[in-house]
Every structure is written in C-alpha cells, then in structure tokens.
KEKE-3310 file (N, C-alpha, C; in steps of 0.2 Angstrom, whole numbers, plus 5000, padded with zeros to 4 digits):
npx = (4907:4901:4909:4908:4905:4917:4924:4917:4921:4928:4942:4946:4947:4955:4967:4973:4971:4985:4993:4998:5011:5019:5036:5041:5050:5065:5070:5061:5050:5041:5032:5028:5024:5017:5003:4999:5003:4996:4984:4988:4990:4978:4970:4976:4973:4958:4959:4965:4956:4944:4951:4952:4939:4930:4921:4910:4911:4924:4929:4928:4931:4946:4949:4945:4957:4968:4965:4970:4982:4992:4991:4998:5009:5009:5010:5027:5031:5032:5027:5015:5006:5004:4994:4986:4980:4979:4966:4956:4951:4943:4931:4932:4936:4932:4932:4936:4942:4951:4958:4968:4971:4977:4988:4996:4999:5011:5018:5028:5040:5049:5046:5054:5063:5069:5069:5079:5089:5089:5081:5066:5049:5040:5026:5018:5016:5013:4999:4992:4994:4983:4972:4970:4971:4963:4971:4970:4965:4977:4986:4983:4984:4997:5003:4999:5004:5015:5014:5023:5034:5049:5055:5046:5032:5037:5049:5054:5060:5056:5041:5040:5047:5035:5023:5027:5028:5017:5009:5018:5014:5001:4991:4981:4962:4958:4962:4973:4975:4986:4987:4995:4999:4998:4991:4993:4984)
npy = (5095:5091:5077:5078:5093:5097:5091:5101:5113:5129:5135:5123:5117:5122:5125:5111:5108:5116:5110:5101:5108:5105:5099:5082:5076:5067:5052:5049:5049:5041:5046:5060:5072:5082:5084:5068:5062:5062:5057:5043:5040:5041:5030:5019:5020:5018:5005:4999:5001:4997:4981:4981:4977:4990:5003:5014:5026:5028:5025:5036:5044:5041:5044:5057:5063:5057:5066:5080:5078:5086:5096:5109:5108:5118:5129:5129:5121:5105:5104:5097:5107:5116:5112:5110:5122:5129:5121:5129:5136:5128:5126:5115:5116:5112:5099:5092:5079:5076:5085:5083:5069:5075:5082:5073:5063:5062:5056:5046:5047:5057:5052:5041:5047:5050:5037:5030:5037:5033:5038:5036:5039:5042:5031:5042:5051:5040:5038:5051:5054:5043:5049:5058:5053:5039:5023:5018:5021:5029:5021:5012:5020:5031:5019:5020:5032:5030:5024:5029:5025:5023:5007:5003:5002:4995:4996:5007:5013:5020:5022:5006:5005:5013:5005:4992:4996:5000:4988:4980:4987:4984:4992:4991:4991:4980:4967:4972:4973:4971:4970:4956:4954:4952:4965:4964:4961)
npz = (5043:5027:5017:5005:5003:5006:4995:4985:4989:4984:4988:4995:4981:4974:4984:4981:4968:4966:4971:4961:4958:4968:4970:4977:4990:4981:4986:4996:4991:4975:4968:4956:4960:4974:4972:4965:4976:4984:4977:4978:4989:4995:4984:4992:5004:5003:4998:5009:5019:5012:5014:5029:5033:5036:5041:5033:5038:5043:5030:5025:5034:5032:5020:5020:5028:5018:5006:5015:5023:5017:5012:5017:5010:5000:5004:5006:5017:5027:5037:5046:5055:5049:5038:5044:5051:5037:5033:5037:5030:5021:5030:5037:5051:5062:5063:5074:5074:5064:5063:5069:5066:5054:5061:5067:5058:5055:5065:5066:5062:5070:5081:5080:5078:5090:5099:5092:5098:5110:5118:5118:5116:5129:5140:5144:5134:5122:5128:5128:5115:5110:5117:5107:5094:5083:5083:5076:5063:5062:5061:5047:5041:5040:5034:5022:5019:5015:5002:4990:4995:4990:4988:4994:5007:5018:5019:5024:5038:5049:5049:5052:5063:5074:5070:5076:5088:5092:5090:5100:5113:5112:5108:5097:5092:5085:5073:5062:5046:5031:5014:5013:5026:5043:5056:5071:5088)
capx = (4907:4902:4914:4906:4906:4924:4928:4915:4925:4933:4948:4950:4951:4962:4974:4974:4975:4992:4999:5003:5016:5026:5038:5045:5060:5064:5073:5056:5045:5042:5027:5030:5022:5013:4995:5000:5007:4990:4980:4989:4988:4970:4968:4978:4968:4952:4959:4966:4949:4942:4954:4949:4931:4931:4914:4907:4909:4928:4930:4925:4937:4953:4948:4948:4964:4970:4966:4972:4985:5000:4990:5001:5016:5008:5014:5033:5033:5032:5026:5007:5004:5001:4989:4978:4982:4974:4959:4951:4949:4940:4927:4935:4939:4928:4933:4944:4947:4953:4965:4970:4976:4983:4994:4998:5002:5019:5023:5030:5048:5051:5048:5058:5072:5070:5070:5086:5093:5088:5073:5061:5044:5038:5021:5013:5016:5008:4993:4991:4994:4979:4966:4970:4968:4962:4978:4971:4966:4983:4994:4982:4983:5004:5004:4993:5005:5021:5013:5027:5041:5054:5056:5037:5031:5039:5058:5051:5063:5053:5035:5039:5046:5030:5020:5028:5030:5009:5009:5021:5010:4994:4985:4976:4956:4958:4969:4974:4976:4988:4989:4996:5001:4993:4998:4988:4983)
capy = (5096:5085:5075:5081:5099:5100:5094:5107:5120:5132:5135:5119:5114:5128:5122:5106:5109:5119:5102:5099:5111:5104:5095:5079:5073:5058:5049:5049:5048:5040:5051:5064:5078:5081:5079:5064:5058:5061:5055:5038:5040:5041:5026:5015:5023:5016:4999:4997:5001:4988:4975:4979:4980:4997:5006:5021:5034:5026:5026:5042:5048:5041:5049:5066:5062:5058:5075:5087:5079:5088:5101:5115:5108:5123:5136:5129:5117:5100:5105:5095:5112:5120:5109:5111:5127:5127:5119:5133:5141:5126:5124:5110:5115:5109:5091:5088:5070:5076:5090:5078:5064:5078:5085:5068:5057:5060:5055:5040:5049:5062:5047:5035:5047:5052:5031:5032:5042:5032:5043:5034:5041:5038:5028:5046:5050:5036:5038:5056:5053:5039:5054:5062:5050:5033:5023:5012:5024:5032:5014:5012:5029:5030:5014:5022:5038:5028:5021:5026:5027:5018:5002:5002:5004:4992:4997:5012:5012:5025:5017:4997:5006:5012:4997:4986:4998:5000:4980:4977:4991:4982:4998:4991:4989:4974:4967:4976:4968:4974:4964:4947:4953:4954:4969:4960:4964)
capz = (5036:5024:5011:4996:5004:5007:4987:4982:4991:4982:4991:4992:4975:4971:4985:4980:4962:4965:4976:4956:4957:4972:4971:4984:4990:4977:4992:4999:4987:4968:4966:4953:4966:4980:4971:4964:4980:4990:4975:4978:4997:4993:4983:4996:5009:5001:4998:5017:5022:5011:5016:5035:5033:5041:5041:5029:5042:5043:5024:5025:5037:5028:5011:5021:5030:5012:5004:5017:5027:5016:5008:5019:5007:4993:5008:5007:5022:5025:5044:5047:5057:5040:5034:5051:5050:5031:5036:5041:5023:5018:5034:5043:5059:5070:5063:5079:5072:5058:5062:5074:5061:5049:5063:5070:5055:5050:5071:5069:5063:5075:5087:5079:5078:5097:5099:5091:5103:5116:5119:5117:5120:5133:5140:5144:5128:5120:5131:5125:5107:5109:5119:5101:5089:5083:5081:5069:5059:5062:5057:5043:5038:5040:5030:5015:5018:5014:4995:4985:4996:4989:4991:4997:5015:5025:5018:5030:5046:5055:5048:5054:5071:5075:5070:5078:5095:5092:5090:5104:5120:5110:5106:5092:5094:5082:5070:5055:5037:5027:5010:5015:5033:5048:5064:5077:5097)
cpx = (4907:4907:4912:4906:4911:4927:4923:4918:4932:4940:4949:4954:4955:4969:4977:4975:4983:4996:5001:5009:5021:5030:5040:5051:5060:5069:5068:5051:5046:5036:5031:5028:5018:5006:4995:5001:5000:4985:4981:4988:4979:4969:4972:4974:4963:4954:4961:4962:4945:4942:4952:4941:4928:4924:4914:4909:4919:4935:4932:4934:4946:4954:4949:4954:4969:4972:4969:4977:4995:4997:4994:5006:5014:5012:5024:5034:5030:5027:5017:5002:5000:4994:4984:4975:4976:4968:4954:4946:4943:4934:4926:4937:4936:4928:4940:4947:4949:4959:4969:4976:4979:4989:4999:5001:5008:5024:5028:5039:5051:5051:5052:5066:5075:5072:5078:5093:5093:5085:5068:5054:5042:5030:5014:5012:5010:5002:4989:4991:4984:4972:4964:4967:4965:4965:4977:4970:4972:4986:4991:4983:4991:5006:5004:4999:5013:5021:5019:5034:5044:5057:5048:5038:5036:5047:5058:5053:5058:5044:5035:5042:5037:5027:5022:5028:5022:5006:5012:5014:5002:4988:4979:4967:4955:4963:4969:4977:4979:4993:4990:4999:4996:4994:4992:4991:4989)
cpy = (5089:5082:5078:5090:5102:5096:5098:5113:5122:5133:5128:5117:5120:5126:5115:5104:5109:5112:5099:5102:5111:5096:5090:5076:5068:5053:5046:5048:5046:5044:5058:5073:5079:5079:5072:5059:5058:5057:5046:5035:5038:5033:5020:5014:5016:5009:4997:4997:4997:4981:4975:4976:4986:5000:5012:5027:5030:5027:5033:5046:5048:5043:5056:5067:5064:5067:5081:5086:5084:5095:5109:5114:5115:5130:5133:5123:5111:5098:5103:5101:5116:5118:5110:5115:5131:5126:5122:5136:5134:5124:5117:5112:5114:5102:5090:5082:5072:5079:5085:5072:5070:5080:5078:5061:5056:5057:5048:5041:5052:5055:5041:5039:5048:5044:5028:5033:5039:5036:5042:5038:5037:5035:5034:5048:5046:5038:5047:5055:5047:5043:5058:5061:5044:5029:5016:5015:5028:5027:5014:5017:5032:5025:5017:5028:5035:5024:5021:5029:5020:5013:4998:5003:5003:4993:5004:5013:5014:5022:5011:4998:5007:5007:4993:4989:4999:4992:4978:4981:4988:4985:4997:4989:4982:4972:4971:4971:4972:4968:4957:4947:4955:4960:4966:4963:4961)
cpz = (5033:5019:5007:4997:5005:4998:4981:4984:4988:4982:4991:4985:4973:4974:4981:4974:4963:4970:4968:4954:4964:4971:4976:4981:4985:4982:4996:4997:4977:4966:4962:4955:4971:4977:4968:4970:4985:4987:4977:4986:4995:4991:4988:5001:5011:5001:5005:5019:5020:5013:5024:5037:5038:5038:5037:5032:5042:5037:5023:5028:5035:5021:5013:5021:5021:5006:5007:5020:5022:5011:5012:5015:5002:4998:5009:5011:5024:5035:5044:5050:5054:5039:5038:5049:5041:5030:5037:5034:5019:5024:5036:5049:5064:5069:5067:5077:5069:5060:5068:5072:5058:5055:5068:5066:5052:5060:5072:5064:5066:5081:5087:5080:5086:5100:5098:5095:5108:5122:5118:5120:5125:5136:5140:5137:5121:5121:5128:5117:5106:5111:5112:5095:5088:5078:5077:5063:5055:5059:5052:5038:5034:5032:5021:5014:5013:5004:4990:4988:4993:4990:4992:5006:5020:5023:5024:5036:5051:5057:5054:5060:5074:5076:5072:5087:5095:5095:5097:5112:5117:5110:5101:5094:5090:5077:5063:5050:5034:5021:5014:5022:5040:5054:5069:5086:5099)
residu = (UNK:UNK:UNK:UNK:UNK:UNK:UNK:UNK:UNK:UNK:UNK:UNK:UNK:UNK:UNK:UNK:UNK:UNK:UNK:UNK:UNK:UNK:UNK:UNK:UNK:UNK:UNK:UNK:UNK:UNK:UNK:UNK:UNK:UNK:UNK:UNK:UNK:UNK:UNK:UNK:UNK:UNK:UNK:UNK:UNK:UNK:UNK:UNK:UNK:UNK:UNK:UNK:UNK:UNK:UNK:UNK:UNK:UNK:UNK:UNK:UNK:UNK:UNK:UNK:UNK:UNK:UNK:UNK:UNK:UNK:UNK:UNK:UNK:UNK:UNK:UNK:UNK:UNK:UNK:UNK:UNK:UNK:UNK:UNK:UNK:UNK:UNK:UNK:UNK:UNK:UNK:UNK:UNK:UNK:UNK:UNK:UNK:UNK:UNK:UNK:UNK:UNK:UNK:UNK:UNK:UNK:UNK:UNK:UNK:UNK:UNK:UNK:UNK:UNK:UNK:UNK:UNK:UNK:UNK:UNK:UNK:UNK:UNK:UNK:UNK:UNK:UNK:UNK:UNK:UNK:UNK:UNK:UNK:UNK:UNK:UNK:UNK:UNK:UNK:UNK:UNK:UNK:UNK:UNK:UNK:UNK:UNK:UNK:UNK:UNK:UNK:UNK:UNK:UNK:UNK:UNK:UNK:UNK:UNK:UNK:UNK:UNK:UNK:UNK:UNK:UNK:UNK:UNK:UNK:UNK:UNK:UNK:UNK:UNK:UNK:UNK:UNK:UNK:UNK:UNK:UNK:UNK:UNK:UNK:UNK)
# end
C-alpha cells in the first residue's frame, strides 16, 4: 500500500479522526489526546529522519509507523495488538514491516520491567526481535514515540534502558543522531 492510499482511506480517517476523543495518561503524556499525541510523534518522526539522513522509502516508513502505531487506542486498549489488528480495515496487511514496528514499539517497557526483575531478556530474544524489525528504525521510532512524555525522552527510564542496551550488543547499522547526541556502534 501506498502512503497517499492509506490517508485516502476512509476507515482510516475516520479512525484516526476519533483518536481526538482519547484521552492519555497525563503521567505519560503532555499531549492533550491520542491524535495529538501521534501528530507530534509524526513530526518528530520526520525530523529524526532528517537529522539522520535516512532515505524516502525510510521517511516513508516512519510517517506510517507514526499514524498507525496507537490507533487501536479508539477500541479501549493501549495493546499494539490492536492497532495490527486494525490494520486490516485500512489495506495494510501485507506490510509485514509495518505491523511489525506497530506491534514491537512500545517493547522497550515490558523489557525494562522484566530487566528490573533481573530478567533480562535474553540474547535469543534480541536476535528475534531484530528477524522482525529494523532496530534503528525501531530506536528512532521509540524516541519520536516518547515526544511529549514528561520531562521529554530521555527522563524515559524504560526508553534510555533500551537505547543504551541497543548501544551496548551494537545492533545499530550506523550511528543515530539524536539532536545534540549521538547512539553510536
């Protein structure tokens, strides 16, 4: 599917409309609702891709990301499942990157809280999560998703675990830019 195909589809904009009538947590978010909260993932998105110099087809794919990964919040639930799930009404589902990042970008909580625990995921782990997605797009991605928590990004315990446990097993294809810092090999 193309990008212009998926914001001329009806169902979408109709879900994506009603993402102005959810609410988030204010703990979690300064965005006043979830469409606000994607449009601003959105333009971050776009600027992180700038500041990499990330390719069209790259642009492309973090601007999808952006629009669909929370649009199951209009069915109740904060579960990425949804949103996959979702997907179908708008003729995405044969974009396996895609449902791919939407059902894989909120992972760097569930594994910090497991980490926590002294449960760290572990290397297989890893190595499957990376079969699935492309983990610079994914820390990019994350980054962009955290725009108006509180504090900003890096106040983001579960976020700056990640990124630095990405950073540390040197999964990145290159460095990433983020504003005035670098996540480097």
């Amino acid at each position: 599917m193309e990008h212009t195909s998926l914001l001329d589809n009806e169902a979408f904009q109709r879900d994506y409309e009603a993402l102005k009538h959810v609410q988030l947590h204010p703990g979690r978010h300064t965005a006043e609702n979830a469409w606000q909260h994607c449009e601003q993932v959105r333009a971050r998105s776009a600027s992180l891709a700038t500041q990499n110099a990330l390719s069209k087809d790259a642009h492309h794919k973090l601007d999808m990301l952006s629009l669909l990964h929370d649009i199951g919040k209009i069915e109740g639930t904060a579960r990425p499942e949804k949103s996959v799930e979702l997907m179908e009404r708008y003729g995405v589902e044969q974009l396996d990157w895609l449902k791919s990042l939407v059902k894989y970008h909120d992972t760097n909580l569930p594994w910090y809280i497991s980490a926590q625990k002294q449960q760290a995921p572990s290397d297989k782990a890893w190595r499957k999560l990376l079969k699935h997605v492309d983990i610079d797009l994914l820390c990019l991605f994350m980054i962009a998703d955290r725009v108006d928590c509180p504090g900003g990004w890096k106040e983001n315990k579960a976020l700056m675990w990640f990124v630095h446990e990405v950073e540390k097993r040197k999964l990145l294809s290159q460095p990433l830019y983020i504003d005035e810092d670098t996540i480097s090999l």
